[in-house]
KOLTI-677302 format. One record per atom (N, C-alpha, C): residue number from 1; residue in one letter; atom name; x, y, z. Coordinates in Angstrom, 1 decimal. Layout:
N
  num  residuo  atomo      c1      c2      c3
  NUM        A     CA       X       Y       Z
...
This chain:
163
  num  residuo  atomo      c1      c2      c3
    1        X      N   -60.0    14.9    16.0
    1        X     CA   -59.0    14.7    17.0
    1        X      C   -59.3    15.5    18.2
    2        X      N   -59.2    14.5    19.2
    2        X     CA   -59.6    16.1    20.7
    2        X      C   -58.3    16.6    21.0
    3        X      N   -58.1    17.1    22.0
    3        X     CA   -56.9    18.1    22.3
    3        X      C   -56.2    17.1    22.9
    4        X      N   -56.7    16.1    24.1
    4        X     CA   -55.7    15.1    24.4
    4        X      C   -55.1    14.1    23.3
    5        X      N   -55.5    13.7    22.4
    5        X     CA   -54.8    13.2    21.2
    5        X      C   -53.7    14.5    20.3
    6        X      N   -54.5    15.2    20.2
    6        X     CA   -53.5    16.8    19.5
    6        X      C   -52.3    16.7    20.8
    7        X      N   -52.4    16.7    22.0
    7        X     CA   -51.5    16.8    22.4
    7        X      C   -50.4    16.5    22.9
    8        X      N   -51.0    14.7    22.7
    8        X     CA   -49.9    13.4    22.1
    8        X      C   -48.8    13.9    21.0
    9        X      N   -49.5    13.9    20.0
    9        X     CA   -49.0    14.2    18.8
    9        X      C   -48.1    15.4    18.6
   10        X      N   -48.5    16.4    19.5
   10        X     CA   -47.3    17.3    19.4
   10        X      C   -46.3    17.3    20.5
   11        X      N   -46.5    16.5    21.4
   11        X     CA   -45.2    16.2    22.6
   11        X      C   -44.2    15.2    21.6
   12        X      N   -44.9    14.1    20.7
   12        X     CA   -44.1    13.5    19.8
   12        X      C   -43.4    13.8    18.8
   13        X      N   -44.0    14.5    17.9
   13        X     CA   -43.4    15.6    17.5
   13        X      C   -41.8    16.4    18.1
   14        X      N   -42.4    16.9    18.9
   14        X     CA   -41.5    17.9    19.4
   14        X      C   -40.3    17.6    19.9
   15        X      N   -40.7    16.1    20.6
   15        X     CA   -39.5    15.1    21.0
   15        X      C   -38.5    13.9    20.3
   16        X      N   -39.4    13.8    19.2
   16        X     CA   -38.7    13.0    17.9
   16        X      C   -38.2    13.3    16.9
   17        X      N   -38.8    14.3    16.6
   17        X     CA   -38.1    15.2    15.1
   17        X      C   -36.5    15.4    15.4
   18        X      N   -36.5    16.4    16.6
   18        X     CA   -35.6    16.7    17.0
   18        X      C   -33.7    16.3    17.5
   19        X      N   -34.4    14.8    17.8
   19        X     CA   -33.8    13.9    17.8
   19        X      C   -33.5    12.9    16.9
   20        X      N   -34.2    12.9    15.9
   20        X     CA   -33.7    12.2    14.7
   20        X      C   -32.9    12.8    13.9
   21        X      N   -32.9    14.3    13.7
   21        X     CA   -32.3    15.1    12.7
   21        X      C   -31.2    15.2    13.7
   22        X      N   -30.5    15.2    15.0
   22        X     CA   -29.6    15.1    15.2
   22        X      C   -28.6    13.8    14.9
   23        X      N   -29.1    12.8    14.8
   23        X     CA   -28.5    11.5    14.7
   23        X      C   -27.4    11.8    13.5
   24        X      N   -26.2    11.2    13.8
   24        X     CA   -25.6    10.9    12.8
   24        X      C   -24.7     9.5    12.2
   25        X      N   -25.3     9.8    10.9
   25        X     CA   -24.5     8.1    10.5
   25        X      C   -23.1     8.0    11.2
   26        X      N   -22.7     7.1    11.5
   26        X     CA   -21.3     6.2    11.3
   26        X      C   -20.1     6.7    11.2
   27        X      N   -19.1     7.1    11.3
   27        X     CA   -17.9     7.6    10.4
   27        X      C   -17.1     6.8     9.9
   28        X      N   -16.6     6.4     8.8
   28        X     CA   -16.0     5.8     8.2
   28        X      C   -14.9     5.5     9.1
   29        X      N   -13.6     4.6     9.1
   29        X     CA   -12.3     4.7     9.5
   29        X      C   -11.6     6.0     9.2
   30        X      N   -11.0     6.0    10.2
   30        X     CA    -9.8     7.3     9.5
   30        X      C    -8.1     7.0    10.1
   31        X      N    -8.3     7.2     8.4
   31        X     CA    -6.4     7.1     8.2
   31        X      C    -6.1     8.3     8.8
   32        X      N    -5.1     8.4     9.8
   32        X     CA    -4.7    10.0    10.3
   32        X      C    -2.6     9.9     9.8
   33        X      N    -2.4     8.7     8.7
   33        X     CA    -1.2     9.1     7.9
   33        X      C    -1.4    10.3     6.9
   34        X      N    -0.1    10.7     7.1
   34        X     CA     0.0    12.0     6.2
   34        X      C     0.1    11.7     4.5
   35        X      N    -0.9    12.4     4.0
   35        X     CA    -0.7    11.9     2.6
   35        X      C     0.7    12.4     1.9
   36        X      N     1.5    11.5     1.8
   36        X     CA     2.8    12.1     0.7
   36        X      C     3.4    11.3     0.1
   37        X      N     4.4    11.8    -0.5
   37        X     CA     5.2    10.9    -1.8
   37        X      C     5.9    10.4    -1.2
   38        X      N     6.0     8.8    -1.4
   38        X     CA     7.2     8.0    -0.6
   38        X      C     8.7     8.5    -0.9
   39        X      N     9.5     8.3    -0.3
   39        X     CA    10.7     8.4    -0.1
   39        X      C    11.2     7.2    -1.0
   40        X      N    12.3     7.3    -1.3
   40        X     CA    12.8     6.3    -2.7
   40        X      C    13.8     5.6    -1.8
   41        X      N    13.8     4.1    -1.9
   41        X     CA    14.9     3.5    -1.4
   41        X      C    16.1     3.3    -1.0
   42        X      N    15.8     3.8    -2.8
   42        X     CA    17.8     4.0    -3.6
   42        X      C    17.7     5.2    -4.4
   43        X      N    19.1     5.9    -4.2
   43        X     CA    19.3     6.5    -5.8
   43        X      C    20.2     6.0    -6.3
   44        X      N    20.2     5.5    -7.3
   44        X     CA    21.3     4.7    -7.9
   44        X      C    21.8     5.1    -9.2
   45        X      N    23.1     4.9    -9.7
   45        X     CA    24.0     5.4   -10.7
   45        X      C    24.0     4.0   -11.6
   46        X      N    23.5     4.3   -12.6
   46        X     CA    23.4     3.0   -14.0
   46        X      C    24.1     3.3   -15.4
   47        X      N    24.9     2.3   -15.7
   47        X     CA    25.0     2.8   -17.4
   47        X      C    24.2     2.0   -18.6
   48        X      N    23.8     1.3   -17.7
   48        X     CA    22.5     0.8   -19.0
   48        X      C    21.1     0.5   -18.3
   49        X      N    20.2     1.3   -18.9
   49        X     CA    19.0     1.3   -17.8
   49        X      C    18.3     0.0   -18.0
   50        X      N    18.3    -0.4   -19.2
   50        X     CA    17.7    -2.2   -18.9
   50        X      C    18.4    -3.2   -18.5
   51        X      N    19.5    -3.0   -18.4
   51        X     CA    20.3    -3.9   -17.3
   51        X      C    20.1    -3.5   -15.7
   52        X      N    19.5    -2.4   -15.6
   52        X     CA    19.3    -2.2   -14.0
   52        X      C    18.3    -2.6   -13.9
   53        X      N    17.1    -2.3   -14.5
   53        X     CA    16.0    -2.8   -14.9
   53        X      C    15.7    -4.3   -14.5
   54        X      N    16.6    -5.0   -15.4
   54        X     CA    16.3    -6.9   -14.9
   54        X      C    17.3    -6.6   -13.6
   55        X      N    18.0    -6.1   -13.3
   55        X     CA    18.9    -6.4   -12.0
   55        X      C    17.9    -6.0   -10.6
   56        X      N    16.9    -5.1   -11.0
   56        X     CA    15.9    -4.6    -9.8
   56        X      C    15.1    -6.2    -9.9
   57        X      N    14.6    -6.4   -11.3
   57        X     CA    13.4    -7.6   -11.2
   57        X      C    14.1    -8.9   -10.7
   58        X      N    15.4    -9.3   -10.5
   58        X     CA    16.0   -10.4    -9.8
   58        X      C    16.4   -10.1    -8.7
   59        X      N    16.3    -9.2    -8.0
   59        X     CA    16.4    -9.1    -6.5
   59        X      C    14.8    -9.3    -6.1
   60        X      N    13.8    -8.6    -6.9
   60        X     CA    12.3    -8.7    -6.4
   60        X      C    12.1   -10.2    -6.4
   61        X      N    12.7   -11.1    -7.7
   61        X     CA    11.9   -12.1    -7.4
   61        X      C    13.2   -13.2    -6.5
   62        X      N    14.8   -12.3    -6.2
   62        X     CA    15.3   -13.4    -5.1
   62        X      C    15.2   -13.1    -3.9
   63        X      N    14.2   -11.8    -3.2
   63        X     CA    13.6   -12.2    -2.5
   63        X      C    12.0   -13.0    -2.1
   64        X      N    12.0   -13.9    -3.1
   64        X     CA    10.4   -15.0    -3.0
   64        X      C     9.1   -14.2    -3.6
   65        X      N     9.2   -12.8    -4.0
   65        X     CA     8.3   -12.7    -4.8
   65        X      C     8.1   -13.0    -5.6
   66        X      N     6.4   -13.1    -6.7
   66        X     CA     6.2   -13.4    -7.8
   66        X      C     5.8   -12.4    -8.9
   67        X      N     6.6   -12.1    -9.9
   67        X     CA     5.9   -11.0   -10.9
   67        X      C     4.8   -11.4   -11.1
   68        X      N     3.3   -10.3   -10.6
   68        X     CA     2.0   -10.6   -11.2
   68        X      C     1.8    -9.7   -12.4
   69        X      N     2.4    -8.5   -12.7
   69        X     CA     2.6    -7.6   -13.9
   69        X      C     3.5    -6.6   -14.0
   70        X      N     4.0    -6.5   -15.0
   70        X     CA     5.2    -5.4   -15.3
   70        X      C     5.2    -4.4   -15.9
   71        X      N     5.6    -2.9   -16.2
   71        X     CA     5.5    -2.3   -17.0
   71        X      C     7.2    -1.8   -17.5
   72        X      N     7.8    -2.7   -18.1
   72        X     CA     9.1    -2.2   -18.6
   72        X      C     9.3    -0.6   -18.7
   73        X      N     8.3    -0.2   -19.6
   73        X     CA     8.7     0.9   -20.1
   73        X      C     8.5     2.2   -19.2
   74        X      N     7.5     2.1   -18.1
   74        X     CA     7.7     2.8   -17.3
   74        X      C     8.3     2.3   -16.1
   75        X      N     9.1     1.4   -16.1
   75        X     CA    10.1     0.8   -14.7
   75        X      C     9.1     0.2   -13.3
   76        X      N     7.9    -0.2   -13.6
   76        X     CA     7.4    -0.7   -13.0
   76        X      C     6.8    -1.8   -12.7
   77        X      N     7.0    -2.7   -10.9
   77        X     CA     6.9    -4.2   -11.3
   77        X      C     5.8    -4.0   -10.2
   78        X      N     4.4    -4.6   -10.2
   78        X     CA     3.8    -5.4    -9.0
   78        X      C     4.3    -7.1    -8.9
   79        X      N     4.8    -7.1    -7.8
   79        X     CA     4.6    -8.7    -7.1
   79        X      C     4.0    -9.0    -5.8
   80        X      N     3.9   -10.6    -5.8
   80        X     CA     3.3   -10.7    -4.8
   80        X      C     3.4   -12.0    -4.1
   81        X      N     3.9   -12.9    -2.8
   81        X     CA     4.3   -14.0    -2.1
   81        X      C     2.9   -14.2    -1.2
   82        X      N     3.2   -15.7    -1.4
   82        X     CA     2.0   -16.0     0.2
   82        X      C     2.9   -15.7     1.2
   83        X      N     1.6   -15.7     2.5
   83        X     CA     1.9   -15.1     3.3
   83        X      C     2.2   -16.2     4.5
   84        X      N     3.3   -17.1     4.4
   84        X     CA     3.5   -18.4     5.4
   84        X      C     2.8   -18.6     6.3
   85        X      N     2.7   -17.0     7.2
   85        X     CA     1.9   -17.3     8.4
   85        X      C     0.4   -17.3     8.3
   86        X      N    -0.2   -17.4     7.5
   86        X     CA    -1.9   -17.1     7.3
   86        X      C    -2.2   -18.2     6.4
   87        X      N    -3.4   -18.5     6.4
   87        X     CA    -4.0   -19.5     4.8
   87        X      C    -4.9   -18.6     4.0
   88        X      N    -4.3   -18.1     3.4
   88        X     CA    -4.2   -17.4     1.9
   88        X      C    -4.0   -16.4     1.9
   89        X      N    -3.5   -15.6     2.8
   89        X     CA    -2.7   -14.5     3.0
   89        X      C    -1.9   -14.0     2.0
   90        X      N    -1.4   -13.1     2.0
   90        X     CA    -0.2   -12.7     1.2
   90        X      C     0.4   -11.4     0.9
   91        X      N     1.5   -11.2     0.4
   91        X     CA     2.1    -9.6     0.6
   91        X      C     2.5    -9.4    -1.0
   92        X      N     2.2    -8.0    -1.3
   92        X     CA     2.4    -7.3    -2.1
   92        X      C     3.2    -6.5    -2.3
   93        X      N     4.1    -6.3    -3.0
   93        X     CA     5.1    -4.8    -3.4
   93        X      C     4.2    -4.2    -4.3
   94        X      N     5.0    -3.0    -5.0
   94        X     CA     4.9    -2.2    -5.9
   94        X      C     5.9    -1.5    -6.1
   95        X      N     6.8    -2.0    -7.0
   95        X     CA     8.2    -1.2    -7.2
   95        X      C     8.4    -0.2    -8.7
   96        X      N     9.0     0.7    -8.4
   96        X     CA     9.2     1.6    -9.5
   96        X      C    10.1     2.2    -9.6
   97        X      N    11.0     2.4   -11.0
   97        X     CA    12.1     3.4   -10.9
   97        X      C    11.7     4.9   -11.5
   98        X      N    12.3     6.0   -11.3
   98        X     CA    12.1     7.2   -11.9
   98        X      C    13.1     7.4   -12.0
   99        X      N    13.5     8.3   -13.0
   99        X     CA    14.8     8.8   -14.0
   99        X      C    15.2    10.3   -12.9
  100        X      N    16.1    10.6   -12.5
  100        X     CA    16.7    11.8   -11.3
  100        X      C    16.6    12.7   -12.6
  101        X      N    15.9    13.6   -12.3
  101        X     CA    15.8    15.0   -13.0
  101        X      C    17.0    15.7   -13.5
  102        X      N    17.6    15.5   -12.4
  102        X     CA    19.3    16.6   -12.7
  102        X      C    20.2    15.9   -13.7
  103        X      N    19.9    14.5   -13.2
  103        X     CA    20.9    13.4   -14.3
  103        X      C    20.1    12.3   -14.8
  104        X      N    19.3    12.9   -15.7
  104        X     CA    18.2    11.1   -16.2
  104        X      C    19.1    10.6   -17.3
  105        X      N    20.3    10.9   -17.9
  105        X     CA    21.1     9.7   -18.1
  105        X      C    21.8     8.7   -17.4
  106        X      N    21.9     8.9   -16.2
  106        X     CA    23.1     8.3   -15.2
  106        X      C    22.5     8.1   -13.8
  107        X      N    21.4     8.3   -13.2
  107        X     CA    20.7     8.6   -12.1
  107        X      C    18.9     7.6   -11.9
  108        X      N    18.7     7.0   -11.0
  108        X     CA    17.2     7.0   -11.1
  108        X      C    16.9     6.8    -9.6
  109        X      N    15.4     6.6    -8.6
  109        X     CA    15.4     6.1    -7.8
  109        X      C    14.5     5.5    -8.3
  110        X      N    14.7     4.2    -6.8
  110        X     CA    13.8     3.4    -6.7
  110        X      C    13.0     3.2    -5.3
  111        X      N    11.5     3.6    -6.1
  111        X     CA    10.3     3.4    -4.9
  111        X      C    10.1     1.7    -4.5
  112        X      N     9.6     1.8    -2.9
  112        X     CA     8.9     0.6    -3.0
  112        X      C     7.4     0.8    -2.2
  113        X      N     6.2     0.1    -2.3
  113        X     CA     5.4     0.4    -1.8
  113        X      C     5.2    -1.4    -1.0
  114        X      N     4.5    -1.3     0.5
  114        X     CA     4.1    -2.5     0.2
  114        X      C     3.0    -2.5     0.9
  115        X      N     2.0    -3.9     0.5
  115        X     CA     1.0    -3.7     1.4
  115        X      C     1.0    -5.4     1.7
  116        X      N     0.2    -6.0     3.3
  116        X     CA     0.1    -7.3     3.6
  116        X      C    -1.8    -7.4     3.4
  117        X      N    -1.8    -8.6     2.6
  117        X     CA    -3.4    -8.7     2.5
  117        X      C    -3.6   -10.4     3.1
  118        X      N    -5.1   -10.3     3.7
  118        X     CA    -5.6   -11.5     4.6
  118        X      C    -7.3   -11.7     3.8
  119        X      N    -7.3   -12.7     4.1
  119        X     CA    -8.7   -13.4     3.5
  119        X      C    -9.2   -12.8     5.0
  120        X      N   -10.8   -12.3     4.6
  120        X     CA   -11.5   -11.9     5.9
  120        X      C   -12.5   -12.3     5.4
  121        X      N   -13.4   -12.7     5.9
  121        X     CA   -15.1   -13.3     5.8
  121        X      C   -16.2   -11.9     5.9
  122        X      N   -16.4   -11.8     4.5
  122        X     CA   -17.2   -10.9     4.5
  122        X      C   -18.7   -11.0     3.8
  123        X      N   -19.9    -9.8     3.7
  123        X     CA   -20.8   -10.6     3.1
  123        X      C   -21.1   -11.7     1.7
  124        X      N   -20.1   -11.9     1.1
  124        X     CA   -20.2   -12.3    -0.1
  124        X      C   -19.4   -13.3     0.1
  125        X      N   -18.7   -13.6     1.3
  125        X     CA   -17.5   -14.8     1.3
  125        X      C   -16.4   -14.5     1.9
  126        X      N   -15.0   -15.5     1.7
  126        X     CA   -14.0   -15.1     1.9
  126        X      C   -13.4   -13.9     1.1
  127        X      N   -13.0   -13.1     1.0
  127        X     CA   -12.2   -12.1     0.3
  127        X      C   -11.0   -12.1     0.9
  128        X      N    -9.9   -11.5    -0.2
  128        X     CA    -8.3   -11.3     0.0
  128        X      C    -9.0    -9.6     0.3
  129        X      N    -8.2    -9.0     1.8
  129        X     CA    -8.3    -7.9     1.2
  129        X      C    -6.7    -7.4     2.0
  130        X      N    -7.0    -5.6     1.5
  130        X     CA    -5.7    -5.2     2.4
  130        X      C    -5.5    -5.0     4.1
  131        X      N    -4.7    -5.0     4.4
  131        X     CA    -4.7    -4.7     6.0
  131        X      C    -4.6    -3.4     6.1
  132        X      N    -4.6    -2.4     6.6
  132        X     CA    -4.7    -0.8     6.5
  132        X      C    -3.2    -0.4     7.3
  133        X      N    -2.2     0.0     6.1
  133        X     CA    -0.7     0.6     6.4
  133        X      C    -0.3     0.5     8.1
  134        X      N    -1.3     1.5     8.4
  134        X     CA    -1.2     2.3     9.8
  134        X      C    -1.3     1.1    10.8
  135        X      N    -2.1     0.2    10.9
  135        X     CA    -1.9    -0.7    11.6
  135        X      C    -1.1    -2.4    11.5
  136        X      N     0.0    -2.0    10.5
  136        X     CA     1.5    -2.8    10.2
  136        X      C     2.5    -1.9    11.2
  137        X      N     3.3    -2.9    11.9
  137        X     CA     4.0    -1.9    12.4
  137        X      C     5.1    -2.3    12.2
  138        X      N     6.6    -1.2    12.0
  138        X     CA     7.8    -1.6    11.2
  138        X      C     8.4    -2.7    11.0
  139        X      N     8.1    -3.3    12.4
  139        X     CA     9.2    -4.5    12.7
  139        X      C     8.3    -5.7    11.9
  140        X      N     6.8    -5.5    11.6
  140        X     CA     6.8    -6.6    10.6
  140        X      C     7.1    -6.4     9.1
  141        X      N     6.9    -5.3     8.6
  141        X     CA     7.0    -4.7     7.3
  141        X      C     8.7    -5.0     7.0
  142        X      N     9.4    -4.9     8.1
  142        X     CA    10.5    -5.2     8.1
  142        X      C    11.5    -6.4     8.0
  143        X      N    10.5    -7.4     9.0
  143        X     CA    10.6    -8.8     8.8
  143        X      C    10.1    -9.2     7.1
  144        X      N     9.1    -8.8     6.7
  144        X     CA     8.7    -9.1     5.0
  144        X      C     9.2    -8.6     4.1
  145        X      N     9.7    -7.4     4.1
  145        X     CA    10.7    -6.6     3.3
  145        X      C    12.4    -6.5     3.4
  146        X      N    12.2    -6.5     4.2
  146        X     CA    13.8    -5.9     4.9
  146        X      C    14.8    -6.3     3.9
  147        X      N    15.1    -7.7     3.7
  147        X     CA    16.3    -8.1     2.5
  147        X      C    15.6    -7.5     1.5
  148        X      N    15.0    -7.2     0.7
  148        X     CA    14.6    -6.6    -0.5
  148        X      C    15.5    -5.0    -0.3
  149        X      N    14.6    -4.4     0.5
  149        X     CA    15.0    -3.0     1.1
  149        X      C    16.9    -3.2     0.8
  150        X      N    17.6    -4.1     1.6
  150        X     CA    18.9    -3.8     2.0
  150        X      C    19.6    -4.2     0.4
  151        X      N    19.0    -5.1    -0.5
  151        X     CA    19.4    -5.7    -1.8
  151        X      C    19.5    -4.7    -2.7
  152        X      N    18.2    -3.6    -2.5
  152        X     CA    18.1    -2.6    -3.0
  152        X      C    19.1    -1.8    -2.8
  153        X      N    19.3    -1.7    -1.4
  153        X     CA    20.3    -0.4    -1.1
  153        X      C    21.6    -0.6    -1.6
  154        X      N    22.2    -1.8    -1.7
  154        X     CA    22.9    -2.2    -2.2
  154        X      C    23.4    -1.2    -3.6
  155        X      N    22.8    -1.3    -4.4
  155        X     CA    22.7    -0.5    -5.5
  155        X      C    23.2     0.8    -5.8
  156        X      N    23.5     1.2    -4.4
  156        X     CA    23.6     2.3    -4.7
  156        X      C    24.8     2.9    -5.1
  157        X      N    25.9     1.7    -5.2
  157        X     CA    26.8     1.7    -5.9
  157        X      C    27.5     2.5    -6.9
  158        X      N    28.3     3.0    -7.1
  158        X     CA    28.5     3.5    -8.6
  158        X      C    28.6     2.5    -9.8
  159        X      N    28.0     3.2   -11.2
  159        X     CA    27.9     2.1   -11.8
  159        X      C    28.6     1.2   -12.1
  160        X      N    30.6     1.7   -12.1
  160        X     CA    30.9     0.6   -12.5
  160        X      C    30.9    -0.7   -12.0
  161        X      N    30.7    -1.2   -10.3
  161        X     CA    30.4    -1.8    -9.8
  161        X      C    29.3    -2.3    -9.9
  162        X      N    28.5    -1.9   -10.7
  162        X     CA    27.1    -3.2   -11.2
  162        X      C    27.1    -4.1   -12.0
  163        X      N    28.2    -3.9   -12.6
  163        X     CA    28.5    -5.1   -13.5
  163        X      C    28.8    -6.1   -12.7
């Protein structure tokens, strides 16, 4: 190698190394919501917990949801409706009750979670996927939920009025 080639090689060097090891991949998306425990709907006063039980799962499904799985024993329902405005769209809950610590004979709340999912065209095909929270904003979550929410609150009745 003469020195004008040696000297290629090390201006290249000097000028590419450097620059490669600074490169950096990509950054993923970032959620900048705060991670915490949702806020419960309702607290509500019951005197038979499986009668509130089916009374939460006929408000879920009279507002047009569909039970896709339930977990009775831990008070938990996913459902899920198409989404009118999309072609094959659709929205999801996830509802759950928890027993009030101070009074778990007489007390529970109830969570709701929801997320909207859209078919997007991705490498493998169409996929259902989710839409990311942070970019739903109230007044649709609101429009898709809202009577559920208010059916719920409803509830918050004392128990003798649930019969």
């Amino acid at each position: 190698m003469n020195s004008h080639q040696f000297f290629q090689v090390t201006i290249s060097l000097l000028v590419l190394v450097p620059t490669h090891a600074q490169t950096q991949a990509m950054a993923p998306p970032i959620d900048r919501t705060k991670l915490e425990r949702p806020f419960p709907v309702v607290t509500a006063e019951f005197s038979d917990i499986e009668k509130f039980y089916s009374s939460v799962r006929a408000k879920i499904e009279g507002a047009g949801f569909r039970v896709q799985r339930e977990d009775s024993r831990n008070g938990v329902i996913e459902a899920s409706k198409p989404d009118p405005g999309s072609t094959g769209g659709e929205d999801r809950i996830v509802v759950w009750i928890e027993r009030d610590l101070q009074q778990p004979l007489s007390k529970v709340q109830v969570y709701v979670l929801f997320g909207h999912y859209e078919q997007v065209l991705t490498g493998t095909g169409k996929n259902l996927l989710r839409v990311a929270g942070y970019a739903l904003p109230e007044a649709f979550i609101e429009q898709r939920i809202g009577d559920l929410r208010r059916s719920l609150l409803a509830m918050s009745k004392p128990a003798e009025k649930e019969r």
